[in-house]
C-alpha angles and dihedrals in degrees: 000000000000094000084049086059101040096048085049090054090043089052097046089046085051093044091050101048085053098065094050095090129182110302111249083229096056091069102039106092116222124236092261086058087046090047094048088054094051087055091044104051135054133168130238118204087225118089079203088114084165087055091052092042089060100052093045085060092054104047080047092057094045092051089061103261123142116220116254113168140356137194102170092166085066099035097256135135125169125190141164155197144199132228153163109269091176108137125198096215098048085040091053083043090057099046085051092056094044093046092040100037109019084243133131121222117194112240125214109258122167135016143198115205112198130211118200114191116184126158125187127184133250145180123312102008104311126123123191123222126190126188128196134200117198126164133213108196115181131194127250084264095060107257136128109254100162126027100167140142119256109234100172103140086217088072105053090043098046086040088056089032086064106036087042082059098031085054088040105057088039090047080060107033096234 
């Protein structure tokens, strides 16, 4: 009687996580999510995805990124960099906790920026490109204390001033 019981309770729990379904709200993008794409696309008039990838390579590259990965037959390129994350002001907060409280307080010490390239084609001649800056900081213990996206609009200017030139020299073989 009691398996009866138990086995009734399973198949109701079953039966009732089935109908719960996906949220509408979860798969509609907010206009954060809209804006960050803006900053992040923008469209060449060439369907040559191997000539943009190219130059993408090479403004990463002079921009100080190491290659990483590349998947030129889908449009990708990853690359990274490291560098120093240590800040003044979280450095002078931890010498007052220690000096105050007798307590340590782990300090941000390295960082590695990525740089994601992909590029995918599209109608008349057009193909589209998006780059993405992300950061991984981690403490002088070794941890990981920030993972975030880097949505400074600099970047991403000074990212498409760069490859524009950089397709547009190699367009014209100058």
């Amino acid at each position: 009687m009691m398996n009866r019981w138990f086995m009734l309770v399973v198949i109701a729990v079953t039966l009732s996580a089935c109908q719960a379904g996906i949220p509408p709200e979860a798969l509609q993008l907010d206009s954060e999510s809209l804006q960050r794409r803006q900053l992040q696309t923008r469209t060449f008039d060439t369907e040559d995805e191997a000539l943009l990838l190219q130059a993408g390579a090479g403004v990463m590259q002079d921009l100080g990124f190491s290659l990483d990965e590349s998947e030129t037959d889908v449009g990708v390129i990853v690359g990274s960099k490291v560098r120093d994350a240590t800040e003044g002001g979280q450095v002078a907060g931890a010498i007052v906790m220690a000096a105050l409280f007798g307590v340590y307080v782990p300090t941000d010490d390295e960082q590695k920026i990525r740089l994601a390239f992909v590029t995918s084609p599209l109608e008349a001649n057009r193909t589209m490109t998006r780059v993405t800056f992300q950061r991984i900081v981690w403490n002088d213990q070794g941890n990981v204390s920030k993972q975030e996206f880097l949505g400074e609009p600099e970047l991403y200017q000074q990212f498409y001033d760069k490859l524009s030139q950089s397709v547009f020299l190699t367009a014209n073989s100058i």
